[in-house]
C-alpha positions in Angstrom: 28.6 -2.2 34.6 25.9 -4.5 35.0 24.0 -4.1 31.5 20.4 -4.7 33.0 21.1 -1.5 35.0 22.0 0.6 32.8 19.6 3.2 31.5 20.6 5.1 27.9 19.5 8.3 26.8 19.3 10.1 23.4 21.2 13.2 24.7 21.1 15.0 20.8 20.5 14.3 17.5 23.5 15.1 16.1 22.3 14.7 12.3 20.5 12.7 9.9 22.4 12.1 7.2 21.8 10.2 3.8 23.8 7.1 4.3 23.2 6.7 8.2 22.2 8.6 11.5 24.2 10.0 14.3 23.4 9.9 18.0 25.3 11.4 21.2 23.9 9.2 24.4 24.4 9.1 27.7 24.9 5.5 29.5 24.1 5.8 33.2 25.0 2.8 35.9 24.6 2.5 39.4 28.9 3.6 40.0 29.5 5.5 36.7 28.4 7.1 33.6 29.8 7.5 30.0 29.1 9.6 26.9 28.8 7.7 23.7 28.2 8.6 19.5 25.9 5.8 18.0 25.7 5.8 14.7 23.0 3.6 12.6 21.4 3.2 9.5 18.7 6.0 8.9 15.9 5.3 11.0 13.7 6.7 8.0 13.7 3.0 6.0 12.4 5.0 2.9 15.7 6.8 2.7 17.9 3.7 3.6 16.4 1.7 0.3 17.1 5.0 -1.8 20.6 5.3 -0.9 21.5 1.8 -0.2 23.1 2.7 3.3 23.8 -0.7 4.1 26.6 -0.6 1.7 28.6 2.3 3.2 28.1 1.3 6.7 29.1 -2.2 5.9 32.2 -0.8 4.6 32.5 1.6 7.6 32.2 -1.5 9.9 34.9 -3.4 8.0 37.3 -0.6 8.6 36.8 0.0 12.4 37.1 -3.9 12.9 39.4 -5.2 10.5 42.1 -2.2 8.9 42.1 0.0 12.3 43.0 -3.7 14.5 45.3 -4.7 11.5 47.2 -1.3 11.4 47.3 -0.8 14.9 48.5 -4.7 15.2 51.1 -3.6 12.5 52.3 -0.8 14.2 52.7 -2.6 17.7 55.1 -5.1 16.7 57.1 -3.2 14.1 57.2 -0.4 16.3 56.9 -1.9 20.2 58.1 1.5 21.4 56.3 3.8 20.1 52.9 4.4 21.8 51.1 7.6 19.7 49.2 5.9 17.3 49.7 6.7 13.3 46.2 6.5 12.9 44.0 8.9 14.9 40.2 7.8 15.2 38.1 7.7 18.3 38.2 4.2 20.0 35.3 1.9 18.2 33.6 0.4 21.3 31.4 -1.7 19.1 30.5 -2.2 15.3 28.4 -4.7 13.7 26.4 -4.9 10.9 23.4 -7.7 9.8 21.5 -5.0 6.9 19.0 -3.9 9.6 20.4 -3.0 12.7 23.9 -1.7 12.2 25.2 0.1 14.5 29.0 1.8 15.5 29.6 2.8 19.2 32.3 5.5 19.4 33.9 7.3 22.2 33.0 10.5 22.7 35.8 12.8 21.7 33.9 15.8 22.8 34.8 14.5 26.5 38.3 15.2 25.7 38.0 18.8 24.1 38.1 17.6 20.8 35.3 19.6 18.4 33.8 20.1 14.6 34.3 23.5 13.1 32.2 25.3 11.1 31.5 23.6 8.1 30.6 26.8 6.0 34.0 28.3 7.0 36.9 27.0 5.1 40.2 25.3 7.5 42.8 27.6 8.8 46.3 27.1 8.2 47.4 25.5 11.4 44.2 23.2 10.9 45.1 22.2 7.5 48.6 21.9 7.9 48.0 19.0 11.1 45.4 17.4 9.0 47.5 16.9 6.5 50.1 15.4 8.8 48.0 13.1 10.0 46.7 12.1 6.9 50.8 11.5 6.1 50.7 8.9 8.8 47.6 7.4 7.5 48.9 6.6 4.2 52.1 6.3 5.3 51.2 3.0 7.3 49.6 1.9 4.1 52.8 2.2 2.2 54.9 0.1 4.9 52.7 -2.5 5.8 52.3 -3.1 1.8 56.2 -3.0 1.6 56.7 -5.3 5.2 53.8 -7.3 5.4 52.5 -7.4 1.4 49.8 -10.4 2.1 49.2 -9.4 5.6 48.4 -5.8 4.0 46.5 -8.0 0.7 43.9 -9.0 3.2 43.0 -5.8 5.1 42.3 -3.7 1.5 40.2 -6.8 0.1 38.6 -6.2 3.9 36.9 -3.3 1.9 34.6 -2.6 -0.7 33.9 0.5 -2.8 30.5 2.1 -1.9 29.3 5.0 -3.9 31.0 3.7 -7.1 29.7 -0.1 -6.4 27.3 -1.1 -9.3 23.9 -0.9 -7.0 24.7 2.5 -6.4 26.4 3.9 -9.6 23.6 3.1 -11.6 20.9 4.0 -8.7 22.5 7.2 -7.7 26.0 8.1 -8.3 26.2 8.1 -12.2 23.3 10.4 -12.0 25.0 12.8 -9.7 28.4 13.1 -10.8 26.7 13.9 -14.2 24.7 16.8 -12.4 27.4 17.9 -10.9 29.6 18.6 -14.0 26.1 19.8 -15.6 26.4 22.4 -12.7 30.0 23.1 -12.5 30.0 24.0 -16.8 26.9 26.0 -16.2 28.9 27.8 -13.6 32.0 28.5 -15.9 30.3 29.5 -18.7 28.4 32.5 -16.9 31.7 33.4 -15.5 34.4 32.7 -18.6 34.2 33.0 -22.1 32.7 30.0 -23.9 36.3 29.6 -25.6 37.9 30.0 -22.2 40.1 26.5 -21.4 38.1 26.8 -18.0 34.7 26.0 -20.1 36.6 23.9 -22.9 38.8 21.5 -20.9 35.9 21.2 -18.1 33.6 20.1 -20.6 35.9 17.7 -22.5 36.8 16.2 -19.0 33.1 15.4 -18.4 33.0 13.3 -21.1 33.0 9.3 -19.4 34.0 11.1 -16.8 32.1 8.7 -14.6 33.9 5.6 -15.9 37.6 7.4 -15.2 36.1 8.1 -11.8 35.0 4.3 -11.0 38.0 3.2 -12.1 40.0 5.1 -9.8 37.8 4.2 -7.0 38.8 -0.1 -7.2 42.5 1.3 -7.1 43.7 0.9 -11.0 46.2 -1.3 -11.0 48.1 1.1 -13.5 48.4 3.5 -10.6 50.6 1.2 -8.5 52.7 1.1 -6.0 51.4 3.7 -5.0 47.5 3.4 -3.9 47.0 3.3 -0.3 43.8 2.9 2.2 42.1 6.3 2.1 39.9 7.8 3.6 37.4 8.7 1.0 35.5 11.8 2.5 38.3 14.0 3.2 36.3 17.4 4.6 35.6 19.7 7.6 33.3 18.0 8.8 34.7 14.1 9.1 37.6 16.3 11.4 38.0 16.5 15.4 40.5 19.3 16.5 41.5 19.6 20.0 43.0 22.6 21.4 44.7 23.7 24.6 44.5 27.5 24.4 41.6 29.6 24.4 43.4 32.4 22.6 41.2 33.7 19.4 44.8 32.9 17.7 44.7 29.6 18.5 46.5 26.1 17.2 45.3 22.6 17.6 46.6 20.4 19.7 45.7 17.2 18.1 42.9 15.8 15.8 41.5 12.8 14.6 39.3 12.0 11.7 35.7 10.2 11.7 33.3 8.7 8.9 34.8 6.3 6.9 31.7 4.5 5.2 33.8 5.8 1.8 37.6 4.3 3.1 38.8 1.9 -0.4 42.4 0.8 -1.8 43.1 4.0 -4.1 45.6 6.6 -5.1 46.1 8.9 -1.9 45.6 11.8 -4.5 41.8 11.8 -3.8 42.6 12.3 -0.1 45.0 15.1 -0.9 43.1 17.0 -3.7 39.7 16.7 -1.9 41.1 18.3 1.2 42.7 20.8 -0.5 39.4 22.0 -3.1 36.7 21.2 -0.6 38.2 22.6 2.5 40.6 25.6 1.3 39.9 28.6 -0.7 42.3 30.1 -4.0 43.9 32.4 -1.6 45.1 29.4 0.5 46.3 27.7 -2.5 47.7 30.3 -4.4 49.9 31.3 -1.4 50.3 27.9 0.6 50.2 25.2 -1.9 53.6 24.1 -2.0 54.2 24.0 1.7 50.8 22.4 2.3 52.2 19.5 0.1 55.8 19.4 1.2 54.1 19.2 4.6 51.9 15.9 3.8 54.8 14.6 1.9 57.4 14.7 4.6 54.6 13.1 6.8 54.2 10.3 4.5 58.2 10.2 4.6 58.7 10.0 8.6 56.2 7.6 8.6 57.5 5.2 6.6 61.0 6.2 7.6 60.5 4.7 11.0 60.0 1.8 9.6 63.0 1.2 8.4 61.6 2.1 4.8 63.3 4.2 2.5 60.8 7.1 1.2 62.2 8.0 -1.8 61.9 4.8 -3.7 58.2 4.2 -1.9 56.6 8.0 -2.5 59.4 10.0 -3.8 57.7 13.9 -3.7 57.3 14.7 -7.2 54.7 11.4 -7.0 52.5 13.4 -4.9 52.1 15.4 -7.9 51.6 13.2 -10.0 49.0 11.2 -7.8 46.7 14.6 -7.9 47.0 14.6 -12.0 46.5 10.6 -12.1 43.0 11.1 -9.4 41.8 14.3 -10.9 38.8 12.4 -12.5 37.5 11.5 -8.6 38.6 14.6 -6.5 37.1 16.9 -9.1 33.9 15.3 -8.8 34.1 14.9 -5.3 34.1 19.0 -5.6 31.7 20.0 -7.9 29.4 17.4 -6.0 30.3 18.2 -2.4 30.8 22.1 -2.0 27.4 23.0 -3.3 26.1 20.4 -0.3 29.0 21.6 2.2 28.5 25.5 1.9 24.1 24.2 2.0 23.5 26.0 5.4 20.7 23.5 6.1 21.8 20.5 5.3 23.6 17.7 7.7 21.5 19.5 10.8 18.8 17.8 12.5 16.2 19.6 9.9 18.0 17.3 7.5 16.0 14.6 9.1 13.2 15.7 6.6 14.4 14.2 3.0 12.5 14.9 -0.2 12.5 11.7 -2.3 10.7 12.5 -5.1 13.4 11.7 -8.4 13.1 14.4 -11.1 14.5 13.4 -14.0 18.4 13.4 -12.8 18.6 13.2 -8.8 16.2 13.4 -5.6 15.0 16.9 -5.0 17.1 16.7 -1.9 20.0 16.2 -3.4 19.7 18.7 -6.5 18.2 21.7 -4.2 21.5 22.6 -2.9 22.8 23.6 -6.5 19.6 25.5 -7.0 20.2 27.6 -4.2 23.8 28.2 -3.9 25.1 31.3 -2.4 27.0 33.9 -3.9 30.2 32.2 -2.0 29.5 29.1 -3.0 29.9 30.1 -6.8 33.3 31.5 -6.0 34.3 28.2 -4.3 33.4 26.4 -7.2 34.4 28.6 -9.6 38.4 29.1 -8.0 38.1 25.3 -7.7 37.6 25.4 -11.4 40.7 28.0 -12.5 42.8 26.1 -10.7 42.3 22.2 -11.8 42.9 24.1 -14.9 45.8 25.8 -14.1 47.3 22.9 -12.2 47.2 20.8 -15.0 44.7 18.1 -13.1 42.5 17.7 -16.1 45.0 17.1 -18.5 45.0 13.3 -17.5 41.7 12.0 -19.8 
């Protein structure tokens, strides 16, 4: 397609978030057309300087270019005959980043049936359960390339660095709101439990340097070894395609594949797993599909690696899964308290989001504290099962 002839259009806005903006266009030629997402830095250069983006999408950039090639390299010569790849993203068409005009060109997934769900709703069971197979193959390739290829695999993690825990934005931002979210989260428990409840006691005695146990996790703590992986970092409904074949109300996805990976680092695969299941799944889930929702991931994680040639119970033997949720509770419990007062936000991550208040109070940006003023009465039972069961589980225990 001869470039000079082509003529692109904005076709939506698909949303304005903090770290970067998201596009659907329409690239029209004289023989053929094609639908594309472009994602950039915030066109609003006020909000990149306040949240740094440059960081997360040079890290987002790494991973399309450097970890998707090497795995998908890794895969094709280990593994000649097998064509389904065991990491589902859309194809990256281009990314490229100089600090000013970064961009990511994607293939529309959309064009293949693939869709977002409803970000207020929590995931269904046959949702969650193929997430969490997929996610089995993801770190699953981590594990054998780090057992086949261990310097080949050395390069690709040092391919990316941490983002919301890197020094520039710790002490700009994150410190600040990981802080406010355990503020919020303790404030929440002890309206709802007794101030000697463990829900209030052990929440508030796992606040304390919270943020430090939380950074450390995030450069992949070398005491956790063997077995950090490449995660994903931003495990939620949202960063999740599903395509399905029947219309049926009952209906089952087909396939999925998972997007946004400005927050991908070299950690334990316990802040995948524990952010999927308290961001995107509700008590009742848990309390009734827990067990198989792990055994699931785990016998992912053992196929994978399996084909190999691997043997999955010296690499990620299943009582490590459980282990790796206790080790990462510090991150994934953050990660909730911070993210489900912003996920259940009705407003936010829609194109009104393109307005973005930036006035600092004396913790975080209006923006980014007005969803915990305003939570809804559903929100506040999220939060607070979230809260019983990191308890219950044992997942604060590890300080």
């Amino acid at each position: 397609m001869d470039s000079e002839a082509v003529k692109v259009t904005v076709t939506r806005i698909l949303a304005s978030l903090w770290v970067s903006s998201v596009f659907k266009v329409k690239a029209e030629g004289p023989t053929k057309s094609v639908n594309l997402f472009i994602k950039c830095l915030p066109l609003d250069l006020t909000r990149r300087k306040q949240m740094v983006s440059e960081i997360f999408f040079r890290n987002e950039v790494m991973f399309y270019n450097r970890v998707v090639t090497a795995f998908q390299k890794f895969q094709k010569e280990k593994l000649p005959h097998v064509q389904r790849p065991f990491l589902t993203v859309p194809n990256c068409y281009r990314a490229e980043t100089d600090g000013e005009n970064d961009v990511i060109i994607l293939e529309d997934m959309t064009s293949k049936g693939f869709v977002v769900l409803n970000r207020l709703e929590i995931l269904g069971l046959p949702e969650l359960f193929l997430v969490l197979r997929k996610l089995g193959r993801f770190h699953g390739l981590s594990l054998a390339m780090k057992t086949l290829d261990p310097e080949g695999f050395h390069e690709v993690r040092l391919c990316l660095n941490e983002t919301a825990f890197s020094k520039p934005i710790l002490d700009k931002i994150s410190r600040n709101i990981v802080l406010y979210a355990f503020e919020d989260g303790i404030k929440e428990a002890k309206e709802r439990f007794s101030e000697d409840s463990p829900y209030v006691i052990k929440l508030q005695r796992f606040s304390e340097g919270v943020v430090d146990r939380i950074t450390a996790i995030s450069y992949g703590d070398p005491n956790n070894e063997p077995y950090n992986v490449i995660t994903h970092g931003d495990m939620w409904v949202s960063n999740f395609m599903f395509q399905y074949s029947s219309p049926t109300v009952n209906k089952s996805p087909d396939e999925m594949c998972f997007l946004d990976f400005q927050q991908a680092r070299y950690t334990s695969p316990g802040t995948d797993v524990g952010r999927l299941l308290f961001v995107s799944t509700d008590k009742s889930t848990r309390d009734a599909h827990r067990q198989d929702l792990l055994r699931c991931y785990h016998d992912s994680v053992s196929d994978t690696v399996r084909e190999f040639g691997c043997d999955p119970d010296k690499l990620f033997p299943f009582w490590a899964v459980e282990q790796q949720l206790k080790n990462s509770g510090a991150h994934f419990v953050g990660s909730v308290l911070f993210n489900l007062p912003h996920a259940l936000n009705e407003c936010e991550g829609s194109d009104n989001d393109m307005a973005f208040d930036y006035v600092q109070t004396d913790k975080i940006p209006k923006s980014l504290q007005l969803p915990y003023l305003t939570k809804t009465p559903a929100c506040r039972k999220r939060i607070l099962e979230a809260i019983q069961d990191v308890v219950d589980y044992g997942y604060l225990d590890c300080v």
